[in-house]
Backbone bond lengths (Angstrom), bond angles and torsions (degrees), N, CA, C in turn:
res aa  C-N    CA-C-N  psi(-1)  N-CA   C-N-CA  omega(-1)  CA-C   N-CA-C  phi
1 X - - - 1.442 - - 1.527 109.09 -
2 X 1.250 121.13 163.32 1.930 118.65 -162.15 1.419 92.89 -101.38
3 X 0.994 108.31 173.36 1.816 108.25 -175.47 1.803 79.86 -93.86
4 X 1.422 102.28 155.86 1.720 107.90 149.33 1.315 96.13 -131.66
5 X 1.242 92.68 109.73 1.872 111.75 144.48 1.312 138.52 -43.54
6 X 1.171 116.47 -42.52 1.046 127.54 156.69 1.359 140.28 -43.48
7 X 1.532 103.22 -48.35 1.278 135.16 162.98 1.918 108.06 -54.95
8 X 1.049 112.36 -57.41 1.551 146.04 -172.95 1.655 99.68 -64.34
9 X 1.277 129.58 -45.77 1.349 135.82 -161.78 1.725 105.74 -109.78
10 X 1.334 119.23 -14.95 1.278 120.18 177.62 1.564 128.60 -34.39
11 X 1.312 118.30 125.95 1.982 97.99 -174.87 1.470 107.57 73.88
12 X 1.840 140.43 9.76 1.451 113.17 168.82 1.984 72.41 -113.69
13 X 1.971 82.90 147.19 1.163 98.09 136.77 1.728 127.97 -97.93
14 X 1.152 111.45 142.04 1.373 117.47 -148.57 2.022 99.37 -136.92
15 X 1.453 102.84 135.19 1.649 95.02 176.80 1.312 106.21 -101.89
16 X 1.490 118.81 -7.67 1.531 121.61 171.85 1.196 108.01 -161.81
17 X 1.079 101.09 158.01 1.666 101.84 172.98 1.643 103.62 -146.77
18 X 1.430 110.50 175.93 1.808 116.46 -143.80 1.955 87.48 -151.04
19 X 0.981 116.45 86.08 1.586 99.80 168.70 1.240 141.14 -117.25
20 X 1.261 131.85 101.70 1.739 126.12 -155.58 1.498 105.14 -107.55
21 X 1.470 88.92 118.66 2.125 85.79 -175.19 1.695 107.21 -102.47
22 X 1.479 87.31 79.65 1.784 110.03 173.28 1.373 103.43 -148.48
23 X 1.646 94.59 151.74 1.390 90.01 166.57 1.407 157.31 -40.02
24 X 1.467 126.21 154.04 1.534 106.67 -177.94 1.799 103.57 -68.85
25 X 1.133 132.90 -14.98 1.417 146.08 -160.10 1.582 90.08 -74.27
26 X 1.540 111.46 -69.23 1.499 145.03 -154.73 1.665 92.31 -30.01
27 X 1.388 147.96 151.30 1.600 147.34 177.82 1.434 92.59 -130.81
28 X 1.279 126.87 2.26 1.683 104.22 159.03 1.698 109.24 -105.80
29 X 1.033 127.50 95.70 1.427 128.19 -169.57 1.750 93.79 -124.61
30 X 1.567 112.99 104.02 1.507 110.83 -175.81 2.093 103.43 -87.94
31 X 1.408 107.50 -6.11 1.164 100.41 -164.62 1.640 98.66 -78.01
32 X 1.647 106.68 -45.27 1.127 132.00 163.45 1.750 104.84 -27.47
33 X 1.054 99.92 -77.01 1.272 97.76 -166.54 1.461 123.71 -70.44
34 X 1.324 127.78 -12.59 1.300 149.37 129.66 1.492 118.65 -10.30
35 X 1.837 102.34 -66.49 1.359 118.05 -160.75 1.991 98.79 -79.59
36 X 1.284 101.91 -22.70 1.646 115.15 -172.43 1.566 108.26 -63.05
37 X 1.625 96.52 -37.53 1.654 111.37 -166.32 1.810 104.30 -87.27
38 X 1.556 108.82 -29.47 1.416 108.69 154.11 1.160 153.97 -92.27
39 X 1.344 100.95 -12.93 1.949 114.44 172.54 1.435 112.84 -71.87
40 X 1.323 104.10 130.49 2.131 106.14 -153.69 2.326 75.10 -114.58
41 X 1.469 104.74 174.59 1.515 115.00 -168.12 1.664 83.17 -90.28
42 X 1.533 98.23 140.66 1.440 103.99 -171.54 1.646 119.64 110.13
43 X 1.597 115.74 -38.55 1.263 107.72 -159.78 1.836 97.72 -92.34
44 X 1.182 103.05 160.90 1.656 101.14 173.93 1.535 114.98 -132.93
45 X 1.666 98.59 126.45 0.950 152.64 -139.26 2.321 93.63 -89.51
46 X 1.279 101.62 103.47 1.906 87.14 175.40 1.469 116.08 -98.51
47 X 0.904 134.43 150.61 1.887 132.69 147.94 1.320 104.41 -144.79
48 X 1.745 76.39 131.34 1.652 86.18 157.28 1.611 149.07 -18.78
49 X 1.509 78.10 -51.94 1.613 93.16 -177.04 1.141 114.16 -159.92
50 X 1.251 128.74 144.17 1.218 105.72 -171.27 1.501 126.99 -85.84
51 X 1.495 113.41 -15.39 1.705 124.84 150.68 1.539 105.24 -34.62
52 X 1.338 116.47 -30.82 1.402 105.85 -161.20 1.678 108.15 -90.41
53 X 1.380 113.87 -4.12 1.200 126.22 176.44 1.340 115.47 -87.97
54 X 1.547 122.90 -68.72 1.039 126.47 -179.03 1.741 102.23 -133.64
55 X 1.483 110.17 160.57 1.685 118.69 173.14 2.014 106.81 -57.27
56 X 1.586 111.31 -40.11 1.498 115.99 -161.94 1.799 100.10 -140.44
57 X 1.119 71.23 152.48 2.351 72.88 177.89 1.450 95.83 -67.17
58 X 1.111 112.52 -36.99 1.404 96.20 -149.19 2.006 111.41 -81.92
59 X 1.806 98.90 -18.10 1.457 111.04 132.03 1.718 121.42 -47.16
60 X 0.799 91.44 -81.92 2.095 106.67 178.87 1.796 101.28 -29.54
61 X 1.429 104.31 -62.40 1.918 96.11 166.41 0.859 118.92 -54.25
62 X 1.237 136.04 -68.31 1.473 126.42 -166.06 1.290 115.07 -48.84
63 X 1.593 128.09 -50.82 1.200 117.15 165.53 1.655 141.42 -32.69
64 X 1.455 108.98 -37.40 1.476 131.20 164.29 1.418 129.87 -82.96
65 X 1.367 134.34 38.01 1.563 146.49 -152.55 1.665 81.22 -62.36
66 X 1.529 96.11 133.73 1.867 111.62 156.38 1.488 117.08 -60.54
């Protein structure tokens, strides 16, 4: 089934948004890496889900280094 975003994003106001329709598994995610090169300390960061981020948290952490 396709993701809808739309569906997914309904009701946020949002000043950007970043969307890669690949898996959380998938390691080429350019939206991903997009949002990495723009998220400044302070701003907060939404997803859907968190499957939709990464396959495992402990994937999903590593991606976000303090």
């Amino acid at each position: 089934m396709d993701q809808n975003t739309v569906r997914q994003l309904d009701g946020l106001e949002l000043a950007h948004t970043f969307t890669d329709k690949a898996s959380g598994k998938d390691t080429e995610r350019p939206e991903l890496e997009a949002l990495m090169k723009f998220v400044r300390n302070g701003d907060t960061v939404v997803v859907h889900s968190m499957d939709r981020l990464a396959a495992t948290s402990t994937t999903c952490a590593a991606s976000f280094p303090s």
